[in-house]
Gaussian input, Z-matrix of N, CA and C with variables (Angstrom, degrees):
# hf/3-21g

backbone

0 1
 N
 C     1     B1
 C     2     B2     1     A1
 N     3     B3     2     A2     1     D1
 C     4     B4     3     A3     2     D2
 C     5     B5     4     A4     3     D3
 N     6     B6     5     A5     4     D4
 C     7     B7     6     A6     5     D5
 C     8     B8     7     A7     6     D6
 N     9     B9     8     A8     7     D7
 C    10    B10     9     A9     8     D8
 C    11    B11    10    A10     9     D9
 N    12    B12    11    A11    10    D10
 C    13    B13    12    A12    11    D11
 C    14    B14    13    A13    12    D12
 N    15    B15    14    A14    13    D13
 C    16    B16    15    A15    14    D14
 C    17    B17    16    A16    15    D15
 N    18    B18    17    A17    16    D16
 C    19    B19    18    A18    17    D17
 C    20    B20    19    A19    18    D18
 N    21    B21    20    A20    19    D19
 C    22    B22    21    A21    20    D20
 C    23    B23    22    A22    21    D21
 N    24    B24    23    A23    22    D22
 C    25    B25    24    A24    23    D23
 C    26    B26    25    A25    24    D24
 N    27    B27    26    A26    25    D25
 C    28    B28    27    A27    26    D26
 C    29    B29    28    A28    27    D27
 N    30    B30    29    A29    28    D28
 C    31    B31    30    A30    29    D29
 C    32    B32    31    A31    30    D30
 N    33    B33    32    A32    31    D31
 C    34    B34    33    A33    32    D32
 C    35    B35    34    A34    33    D33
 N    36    B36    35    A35    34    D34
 C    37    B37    36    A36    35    D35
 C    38    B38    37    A37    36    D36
 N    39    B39    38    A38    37    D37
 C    40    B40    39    A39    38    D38
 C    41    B41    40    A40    39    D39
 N    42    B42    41    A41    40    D40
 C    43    B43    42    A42    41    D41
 C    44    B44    43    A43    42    D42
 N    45    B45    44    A44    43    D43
 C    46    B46    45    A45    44    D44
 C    47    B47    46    A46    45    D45
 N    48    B48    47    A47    46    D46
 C    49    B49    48    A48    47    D47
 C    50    B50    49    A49    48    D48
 N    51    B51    50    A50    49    D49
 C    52    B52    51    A51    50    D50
 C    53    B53    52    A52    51    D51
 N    54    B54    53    A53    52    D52
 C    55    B55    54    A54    53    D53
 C    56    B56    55    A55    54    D54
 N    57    B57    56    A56    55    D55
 C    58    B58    57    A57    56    D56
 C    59    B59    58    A58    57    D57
 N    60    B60    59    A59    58    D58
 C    61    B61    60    A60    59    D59
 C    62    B62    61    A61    60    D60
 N    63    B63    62    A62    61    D61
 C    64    B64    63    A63    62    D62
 C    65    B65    64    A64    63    D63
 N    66    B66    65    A65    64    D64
 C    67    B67    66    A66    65    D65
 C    68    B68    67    A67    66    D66
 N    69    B69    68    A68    67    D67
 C    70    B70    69    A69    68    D68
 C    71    B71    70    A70    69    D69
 N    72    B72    71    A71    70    D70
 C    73    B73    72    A72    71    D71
 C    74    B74    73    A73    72    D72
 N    75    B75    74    A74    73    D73
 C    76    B76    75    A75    74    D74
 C    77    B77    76    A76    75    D75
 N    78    B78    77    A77    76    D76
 C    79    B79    78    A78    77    D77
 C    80    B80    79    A79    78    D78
 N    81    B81    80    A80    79    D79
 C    82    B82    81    A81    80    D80
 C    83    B83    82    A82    81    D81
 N    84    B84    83    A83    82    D82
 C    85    B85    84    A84    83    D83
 C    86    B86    85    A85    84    D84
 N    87    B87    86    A86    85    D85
 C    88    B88    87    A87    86    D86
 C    89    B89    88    A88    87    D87
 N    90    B90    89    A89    88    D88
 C    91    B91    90    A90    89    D89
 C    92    B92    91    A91    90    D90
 N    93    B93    92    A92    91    D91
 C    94    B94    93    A93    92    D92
 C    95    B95    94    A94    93    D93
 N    96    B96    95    A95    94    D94
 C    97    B97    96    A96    95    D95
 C    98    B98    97    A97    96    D96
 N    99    B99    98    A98    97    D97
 C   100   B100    99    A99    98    D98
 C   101   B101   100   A100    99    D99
 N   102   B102   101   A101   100   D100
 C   103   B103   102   A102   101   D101
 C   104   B104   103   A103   102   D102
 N   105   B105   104   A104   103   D103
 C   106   B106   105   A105   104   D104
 C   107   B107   106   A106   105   D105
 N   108   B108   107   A107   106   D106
 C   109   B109   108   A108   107   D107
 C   110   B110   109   A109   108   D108
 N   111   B111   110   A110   109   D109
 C   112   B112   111   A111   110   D110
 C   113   B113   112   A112   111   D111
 N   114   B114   113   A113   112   D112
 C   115   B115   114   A114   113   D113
 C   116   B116   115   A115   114   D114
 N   117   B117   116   A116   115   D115
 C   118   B118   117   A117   116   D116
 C   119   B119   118   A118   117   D117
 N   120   B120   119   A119   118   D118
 C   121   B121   120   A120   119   D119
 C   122   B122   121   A121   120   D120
 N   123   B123   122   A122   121   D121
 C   124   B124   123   A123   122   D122
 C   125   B125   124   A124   123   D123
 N   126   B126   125   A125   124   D124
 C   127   B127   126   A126   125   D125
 C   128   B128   127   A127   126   D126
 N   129   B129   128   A128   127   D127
 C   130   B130   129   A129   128   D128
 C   131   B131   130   A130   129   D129
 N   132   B132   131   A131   130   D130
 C   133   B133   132   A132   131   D131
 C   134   B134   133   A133   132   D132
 N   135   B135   134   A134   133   D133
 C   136   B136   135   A135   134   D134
 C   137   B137   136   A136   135   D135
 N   138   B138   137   A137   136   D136
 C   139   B139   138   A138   137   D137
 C   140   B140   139   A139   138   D138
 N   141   B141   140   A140   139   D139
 C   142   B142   141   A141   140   D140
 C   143   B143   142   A142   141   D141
 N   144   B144   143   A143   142   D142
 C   145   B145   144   A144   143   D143
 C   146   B146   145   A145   144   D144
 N   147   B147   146   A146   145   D145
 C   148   B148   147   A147   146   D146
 C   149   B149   148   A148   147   D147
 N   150   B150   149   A149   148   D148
 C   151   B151   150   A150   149   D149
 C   152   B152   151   A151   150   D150
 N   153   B153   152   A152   151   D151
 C   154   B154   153   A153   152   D152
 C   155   B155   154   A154   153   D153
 N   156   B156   155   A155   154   D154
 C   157   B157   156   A156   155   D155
 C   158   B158   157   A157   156   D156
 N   159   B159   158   A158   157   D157
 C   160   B160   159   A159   158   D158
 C   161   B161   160   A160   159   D159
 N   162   B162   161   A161   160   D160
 C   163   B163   162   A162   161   D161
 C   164   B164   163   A163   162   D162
 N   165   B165   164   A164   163   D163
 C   166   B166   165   A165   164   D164
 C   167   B167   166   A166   165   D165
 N   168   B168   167   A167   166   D166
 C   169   B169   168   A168   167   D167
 C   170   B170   169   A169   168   D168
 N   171   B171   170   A170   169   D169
 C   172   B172   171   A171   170   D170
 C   173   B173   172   A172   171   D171
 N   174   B174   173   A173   172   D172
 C   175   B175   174   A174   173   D173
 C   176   B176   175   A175   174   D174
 N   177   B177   176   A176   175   D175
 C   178   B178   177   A177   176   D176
 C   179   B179   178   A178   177   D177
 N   180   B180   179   A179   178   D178
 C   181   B181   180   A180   179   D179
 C   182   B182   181   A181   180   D180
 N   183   B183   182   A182   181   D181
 C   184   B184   183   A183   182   D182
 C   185   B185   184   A184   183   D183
 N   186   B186   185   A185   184   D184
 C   187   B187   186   A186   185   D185
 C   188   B188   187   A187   186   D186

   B1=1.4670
   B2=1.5260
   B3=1.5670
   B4=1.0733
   B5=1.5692
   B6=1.5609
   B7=1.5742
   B8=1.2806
   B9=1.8927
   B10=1.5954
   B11=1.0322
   B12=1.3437
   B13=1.2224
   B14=1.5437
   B15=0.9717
   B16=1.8484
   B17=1.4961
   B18=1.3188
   B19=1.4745
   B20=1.8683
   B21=1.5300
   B22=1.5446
   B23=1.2204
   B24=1.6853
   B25=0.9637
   B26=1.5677
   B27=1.3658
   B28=0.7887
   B29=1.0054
   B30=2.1528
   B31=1.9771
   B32=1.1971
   B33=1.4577
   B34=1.8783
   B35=1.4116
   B36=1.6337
   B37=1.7592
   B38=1.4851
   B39=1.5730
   B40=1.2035
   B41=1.5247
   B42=1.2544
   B43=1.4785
   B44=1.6864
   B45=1.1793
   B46=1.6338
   B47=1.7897
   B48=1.5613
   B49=0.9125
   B50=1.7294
   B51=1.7809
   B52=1.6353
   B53=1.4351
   B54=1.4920
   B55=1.7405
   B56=1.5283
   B57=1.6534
   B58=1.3532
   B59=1.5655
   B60=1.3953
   B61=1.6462
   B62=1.1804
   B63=1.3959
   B64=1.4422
   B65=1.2171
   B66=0.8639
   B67=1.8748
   B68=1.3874
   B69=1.2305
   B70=1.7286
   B71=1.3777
   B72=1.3115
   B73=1.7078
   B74=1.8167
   B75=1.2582
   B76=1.8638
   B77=0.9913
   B78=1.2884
   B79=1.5553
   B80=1.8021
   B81=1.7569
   B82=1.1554
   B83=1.3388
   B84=1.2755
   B85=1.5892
   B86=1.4541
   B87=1.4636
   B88=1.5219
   B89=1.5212
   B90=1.4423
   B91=1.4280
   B92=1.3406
   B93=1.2096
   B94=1.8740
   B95=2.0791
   B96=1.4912
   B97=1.3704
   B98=1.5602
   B99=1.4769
   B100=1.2468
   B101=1.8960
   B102=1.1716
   B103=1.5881
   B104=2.0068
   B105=1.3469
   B106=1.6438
   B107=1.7467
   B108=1.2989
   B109=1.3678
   B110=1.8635
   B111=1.4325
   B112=1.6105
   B113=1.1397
   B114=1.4883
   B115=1.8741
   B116=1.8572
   B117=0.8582
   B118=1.7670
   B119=1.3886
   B120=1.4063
   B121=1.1588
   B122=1.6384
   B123=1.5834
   B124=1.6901
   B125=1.5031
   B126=1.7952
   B127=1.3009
   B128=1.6059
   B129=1.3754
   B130=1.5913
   B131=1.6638
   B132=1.3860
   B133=2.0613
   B134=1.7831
   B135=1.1913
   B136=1.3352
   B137=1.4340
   B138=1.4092
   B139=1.5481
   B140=1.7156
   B141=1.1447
   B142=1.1811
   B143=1.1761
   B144=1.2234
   B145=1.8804
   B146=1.9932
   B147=1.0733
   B148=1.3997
   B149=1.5216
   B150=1.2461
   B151=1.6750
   B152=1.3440
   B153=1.1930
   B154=1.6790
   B155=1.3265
   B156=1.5871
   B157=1.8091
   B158=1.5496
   B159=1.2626
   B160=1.7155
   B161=1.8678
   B162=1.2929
   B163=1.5397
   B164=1.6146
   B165=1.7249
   B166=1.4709
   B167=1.6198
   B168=1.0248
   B169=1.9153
   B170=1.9897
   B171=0.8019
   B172=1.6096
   B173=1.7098
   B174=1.0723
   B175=1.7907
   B176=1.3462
   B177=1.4288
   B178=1.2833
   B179=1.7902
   B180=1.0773
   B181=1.8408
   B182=1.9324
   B183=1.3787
   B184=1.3383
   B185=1.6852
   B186=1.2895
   B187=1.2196
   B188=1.0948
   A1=109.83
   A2=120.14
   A3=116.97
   A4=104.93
   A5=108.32
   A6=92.02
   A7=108.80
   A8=105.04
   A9=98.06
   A10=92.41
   A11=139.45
   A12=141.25
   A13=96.34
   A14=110.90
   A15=105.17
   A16=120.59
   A17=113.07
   A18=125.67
   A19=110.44
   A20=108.70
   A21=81.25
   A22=139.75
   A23=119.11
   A24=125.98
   A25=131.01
   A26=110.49
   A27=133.76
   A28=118.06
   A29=101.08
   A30=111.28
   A31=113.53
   A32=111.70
   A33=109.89
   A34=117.11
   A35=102.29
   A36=94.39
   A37=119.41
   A38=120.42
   A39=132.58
   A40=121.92
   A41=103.92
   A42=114.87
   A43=100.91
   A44=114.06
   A45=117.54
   A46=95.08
   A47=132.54
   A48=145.91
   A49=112.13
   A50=87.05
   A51=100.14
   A52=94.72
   A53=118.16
   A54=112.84
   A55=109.70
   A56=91.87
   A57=106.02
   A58=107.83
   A59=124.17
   A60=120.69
   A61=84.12
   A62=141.27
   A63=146.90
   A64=88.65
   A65=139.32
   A66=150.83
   A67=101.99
   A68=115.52
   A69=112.74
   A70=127.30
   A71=130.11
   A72=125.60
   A73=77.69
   A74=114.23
   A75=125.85
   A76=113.36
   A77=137.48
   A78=154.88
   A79=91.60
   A80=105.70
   A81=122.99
   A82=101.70
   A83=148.05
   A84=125.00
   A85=94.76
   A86=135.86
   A87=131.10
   A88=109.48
   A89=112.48
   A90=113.23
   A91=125.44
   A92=120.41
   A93=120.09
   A94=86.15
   A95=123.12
   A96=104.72
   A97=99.49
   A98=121.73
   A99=124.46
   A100=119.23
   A101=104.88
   A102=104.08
   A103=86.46
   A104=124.27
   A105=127.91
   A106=88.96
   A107=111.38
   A108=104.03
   A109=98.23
   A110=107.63
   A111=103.93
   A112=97.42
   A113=136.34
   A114=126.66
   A115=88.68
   A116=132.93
   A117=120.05
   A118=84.09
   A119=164.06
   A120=151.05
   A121=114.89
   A122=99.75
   A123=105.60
   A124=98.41
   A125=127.59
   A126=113.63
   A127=107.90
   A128=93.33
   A129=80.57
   A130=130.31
   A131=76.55
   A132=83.21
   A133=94.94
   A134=119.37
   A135=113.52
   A136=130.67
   A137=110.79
   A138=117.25
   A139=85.30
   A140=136.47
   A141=121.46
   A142=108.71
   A143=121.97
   A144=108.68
   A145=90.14
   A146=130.21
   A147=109.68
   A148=142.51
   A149=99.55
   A150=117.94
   A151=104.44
   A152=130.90
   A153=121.49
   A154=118.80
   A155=110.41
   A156=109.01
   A157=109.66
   A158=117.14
   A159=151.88
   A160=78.95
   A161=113.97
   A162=108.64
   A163=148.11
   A164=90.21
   A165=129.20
   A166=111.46
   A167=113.93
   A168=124.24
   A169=78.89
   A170=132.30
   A171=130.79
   A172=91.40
   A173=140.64
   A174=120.49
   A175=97.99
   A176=141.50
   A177=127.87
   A178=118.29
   A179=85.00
   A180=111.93
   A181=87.49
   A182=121.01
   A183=136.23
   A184=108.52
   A185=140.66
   A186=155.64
   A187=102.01
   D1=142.04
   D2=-172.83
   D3=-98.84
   D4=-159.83
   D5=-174.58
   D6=-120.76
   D7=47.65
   D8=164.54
   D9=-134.50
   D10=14.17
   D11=172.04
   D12=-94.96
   D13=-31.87
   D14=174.93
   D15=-82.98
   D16=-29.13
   D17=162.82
   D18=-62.79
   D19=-45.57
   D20=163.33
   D21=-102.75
   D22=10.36
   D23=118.07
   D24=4.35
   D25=-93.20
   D26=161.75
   D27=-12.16
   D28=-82.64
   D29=-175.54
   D30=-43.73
   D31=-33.63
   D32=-168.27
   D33=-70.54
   D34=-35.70
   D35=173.58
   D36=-96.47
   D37=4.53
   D38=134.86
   D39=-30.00
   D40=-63.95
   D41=-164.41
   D42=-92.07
   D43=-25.93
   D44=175.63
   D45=-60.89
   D46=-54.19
   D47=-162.15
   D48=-52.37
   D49=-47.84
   D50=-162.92
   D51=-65.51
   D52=-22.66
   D53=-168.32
   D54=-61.69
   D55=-63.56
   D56=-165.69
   D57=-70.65
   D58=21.80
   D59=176.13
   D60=-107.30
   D61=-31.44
   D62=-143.87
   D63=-85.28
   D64=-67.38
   D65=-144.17
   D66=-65.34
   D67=-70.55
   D68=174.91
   D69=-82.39
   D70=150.49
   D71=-146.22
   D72=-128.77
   D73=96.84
   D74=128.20
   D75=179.97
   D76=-171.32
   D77=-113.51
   D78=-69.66
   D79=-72.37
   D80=-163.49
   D81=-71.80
   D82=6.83
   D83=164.90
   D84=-104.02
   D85=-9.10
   D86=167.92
   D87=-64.89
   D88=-48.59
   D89=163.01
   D90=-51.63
   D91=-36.44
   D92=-162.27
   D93=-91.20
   D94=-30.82
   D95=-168.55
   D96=-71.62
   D97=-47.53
   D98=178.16
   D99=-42.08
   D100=-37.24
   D101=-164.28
   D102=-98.81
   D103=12.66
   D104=170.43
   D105=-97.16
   D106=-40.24
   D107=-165.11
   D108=-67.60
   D109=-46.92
   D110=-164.41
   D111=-69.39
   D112=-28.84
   D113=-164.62
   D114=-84.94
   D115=-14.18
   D116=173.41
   D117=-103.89
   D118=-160.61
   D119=-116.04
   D120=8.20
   D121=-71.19
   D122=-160.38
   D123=-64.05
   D124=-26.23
   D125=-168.74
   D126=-82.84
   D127=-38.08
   D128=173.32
   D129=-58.62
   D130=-35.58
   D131=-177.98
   D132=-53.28
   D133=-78.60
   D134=-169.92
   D135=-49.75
   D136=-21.19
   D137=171.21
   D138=-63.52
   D139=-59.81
   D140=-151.62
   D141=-82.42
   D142=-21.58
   D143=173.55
   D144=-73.23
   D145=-77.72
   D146=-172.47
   D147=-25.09
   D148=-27.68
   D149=167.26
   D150=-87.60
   D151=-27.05
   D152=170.97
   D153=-75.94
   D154=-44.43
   D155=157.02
   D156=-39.35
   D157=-74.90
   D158=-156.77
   D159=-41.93
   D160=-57.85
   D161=-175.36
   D162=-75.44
   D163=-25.11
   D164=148.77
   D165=-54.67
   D166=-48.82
   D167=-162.32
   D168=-87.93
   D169=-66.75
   D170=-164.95
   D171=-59.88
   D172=-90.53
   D173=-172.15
   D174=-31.72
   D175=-83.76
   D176=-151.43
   D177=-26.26
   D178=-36.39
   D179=-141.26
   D180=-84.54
   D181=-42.18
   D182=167.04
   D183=-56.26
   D184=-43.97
   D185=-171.52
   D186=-64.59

């Protein structure tokens, strides 16, 4: 597995997370939506630095 297949990984049970915090109202589903919100933040950030390498390394490589 490479490491954008694990990054969206990630986003999906990110956003699976944020649901199921959403649905029930107390303490501990405020916690599980919050840490859905940070696992889709941090995955996205890194999907997107990897595609900016991935595109950087592809011009060079074209030159």
């Amino acid at each position: 597995m490479n490491k954008k297949t694990i990054y969206l990984l990630l986003f999906v049970s990110g956003i699976f997370l944020l649901f199921y915090g959403s649905r029930a109202v107390n303490t501990i589903s405020v916690y599980i939506s919050i840490a859905g919100v940070v696992l889709v933040m941090y995955s996205l950030f890194k999907i997107s630095t990897v595609w900016v390498k991935r595109n950087d390394e592809e011009e060079k490589n074209t030159e």
